[in-house]
C-alpha positions, 0 to 999 in steps of 0.5 A: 262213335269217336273220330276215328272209328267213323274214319276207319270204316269210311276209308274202306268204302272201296272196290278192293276192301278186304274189311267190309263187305256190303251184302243187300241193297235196296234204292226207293225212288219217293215221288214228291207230288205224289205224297202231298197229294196221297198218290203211290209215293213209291214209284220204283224200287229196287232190290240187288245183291251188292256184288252182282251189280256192275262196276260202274255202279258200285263205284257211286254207290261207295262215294255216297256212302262215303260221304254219308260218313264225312264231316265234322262230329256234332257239325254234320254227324250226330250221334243220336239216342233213340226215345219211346223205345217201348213203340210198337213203330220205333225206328230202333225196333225196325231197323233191328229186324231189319238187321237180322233178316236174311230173305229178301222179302223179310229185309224190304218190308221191313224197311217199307215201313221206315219208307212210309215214316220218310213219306209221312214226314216228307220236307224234302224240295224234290223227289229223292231216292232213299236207299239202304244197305246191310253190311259187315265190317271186319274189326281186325287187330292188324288188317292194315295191308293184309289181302281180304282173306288174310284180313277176314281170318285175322278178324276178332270181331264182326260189325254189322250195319245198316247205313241209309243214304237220302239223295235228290233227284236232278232233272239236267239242263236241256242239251245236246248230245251225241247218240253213238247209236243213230249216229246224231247230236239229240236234244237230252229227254226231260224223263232223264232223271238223274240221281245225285249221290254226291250231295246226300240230303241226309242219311243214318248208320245203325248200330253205332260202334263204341270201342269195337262193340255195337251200340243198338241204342244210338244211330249216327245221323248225317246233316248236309245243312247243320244250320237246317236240320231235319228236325221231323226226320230226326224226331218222327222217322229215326225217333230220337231226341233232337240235338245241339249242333257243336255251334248251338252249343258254343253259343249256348255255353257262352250265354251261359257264362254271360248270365253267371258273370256278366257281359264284360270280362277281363282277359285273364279271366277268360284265359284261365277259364281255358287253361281250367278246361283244357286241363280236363280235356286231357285227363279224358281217356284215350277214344272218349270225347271230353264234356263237362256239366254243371259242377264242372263250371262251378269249381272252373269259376271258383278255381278262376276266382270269377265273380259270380252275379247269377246262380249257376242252376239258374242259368242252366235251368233256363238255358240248356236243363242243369243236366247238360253236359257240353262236349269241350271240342265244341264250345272252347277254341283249339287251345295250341292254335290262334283260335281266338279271334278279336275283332274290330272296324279297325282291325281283325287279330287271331291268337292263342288261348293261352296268350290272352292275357297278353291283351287289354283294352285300355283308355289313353289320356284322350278318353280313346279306347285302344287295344294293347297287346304285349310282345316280345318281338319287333312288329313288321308291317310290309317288310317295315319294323313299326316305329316305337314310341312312348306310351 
């Protein structure tokens, strides 16, 4: 899924949506202590019809789900693939069920056995509560200020989903509080749990959508901490293959390059290797998310002119598997912003890619490394124009 079709269908998780209807729910409290200790993990669940619950209710709810579908694409949100599809367990065949079933006791067993993979891989500090959704997402060619009937006709095509939200359970700090009831200030009970949906552990959207047709190979997995993911729940309980978040991959594609053409490189260099991706990245396709692989890399150094002191396979081989294909957005800087950034004890600068060779690090005659930019204008240091002198 692009960028924007994750935003199109966060923005209707709303009261007055006329472009997404939200059918079953199903919330199931875990209890910690009770998995590691082989006691009925499940203390409460609870299954409900979307519409029949109150306001209030709805209301946080949709902010969770919302936030399920809120971040950054391969920084928060992966797009996953399933593996081992052939499982009699697969993730990818329960929630496939799951999807089809319409009798309330079919839809809860069914997710009961994604709720027992959860508890046989239970990483999480306290008890959470997991709760599922199915609903139905309409992909009109024209919905955007129609009433929900007018959208629903002008529907071409339907989307159906489960999206599956993991939130912690709080126990509030001891207060006082008001009873309007007995009419007296009370201490709060410590048995008044309260369920945090505004800060998702993690949760999942199954199917993904791909240019407005569903893709029940992939599921689009949500990270509250992309530096800690989940690594059980993405492998053992949504069987998928574990991958690079989008500063892993920075970090890998730069070692990468360091072990082709070495530590140290000329300004020039790294700007045309830039300006050679940001040319691809162009010529993708309205919608795709360009990437480039291995024989990519090696007609952009070739077309540079680096100079090449490792075998290219190689580093790939024991970096990241010659396969790989890294996503541009994730491991070059925004090219029309000051996204580079050179840092030193004296000084921190930020400008464009396409301005690197405006900068070299050079040697003045005292042996001294100094770092000189090229401009064009004045440079102003608090209201002053810097004095200029000869070099």
């Amino acid at each position: 899924m692009n960028k924007k079709e994750i935003a199109d269908i966060r923005k209707e998780f709303k009261l007055d949506s006329g472009m997404i209807k939200i059918q079953e729910i199903y919330s199931v409290y875990l209890k910690k202590d009770n998995v590691q200790i082989d006691y009925e993990p499940v203390i409460h669940s609870e299954f409900d019809f979307f519409d029949r619950m109150d306001m209030d209710k709805k209301e946080l709810f949709l902010g969770n789900f919302k936030k399920v579908l809120t971040g950054a694409i391969d920084t928060k949100i992966f797009e996953l693939d399933f593996q081992n599809i052939e499982e009699e367990n697969n993730t990818q065949k329960i929630l496939g069920t799951a999807l089809k079933a319409s009798d309330k006791d079919e839809i809860q067993n069914t997710l009961n056995e994604l709720i027992k993979k959860i508890t046989a891989n239970y990483k999480y500090e306290t008890d959470v509560v997991v709760t599922f959704i199915k609903a139905e997402y309409w992909l009109g060619s024209n919905h955007r200020n129609m009433e929900a009937d007018e959208s629903i006709d002008d529907a071409v095509q339907a989307f159906n989903f489960i999206l599956a939200s993991v939130n912690k359970i709080e126990i509030p700090k001891r207060t006082l509080k008001f009873d309007y009831t007995d009419k007296e200030f009370k201490a709060n009970s410590a048995l008044d749990s309260v369920i945090n949906l505004n800060s998702p552990l993690e949760g999942f959207m199954f199917p993904t959508l791909n240019n407005g047709y569903s893709d029940i190979n992939k599921i689009l997995y949500y990270a509250s901490k992309p530096k800690e993911l989940n690594g059980d729940f993405i492998e053992k309980v949504l069987n998928c293959d574990f991958k690079f978040t989008a500063e892993d991959e920075k970090n890998c594609f730069g070692d990468i390059l360091k072990s082709i053409i070495g530590e140290k490189i000329k300004p020039e260099l790294m700007q045309d290797i830039y300006v050679n991706i940001h040319e691809l990245a162009e010529q993708a396709e309205g919608g795709e998310s360009p990437s480039i692989g291995i024989e990519d890399i090696k007609n952009i150094l070739s077309n540079c002119g680096a100079q090449i002191i490792s075998d290219i396979d190689t580093a790939f081989i024991e970096t990241c598997g010659i396969k790989y294909d890294f996503k541009i957005n994730n491991i070059v800087p925004e090219f029309n912003s000051k996204s580079i950034k050179i840092t030193s004890e004296i000084a921190n600068i930020t400008l464009t890619p396409k301005d690197l060779n405006s900068v070299k690090q050079v040697k003045n005659s005292d042996g001294r490394r100094c770092l000189l930019i090229e401009i064009d204008e004045d440079v102003v240091i608090e209201g002053f124009i810097l004095e200029t002198e000869e070099f």
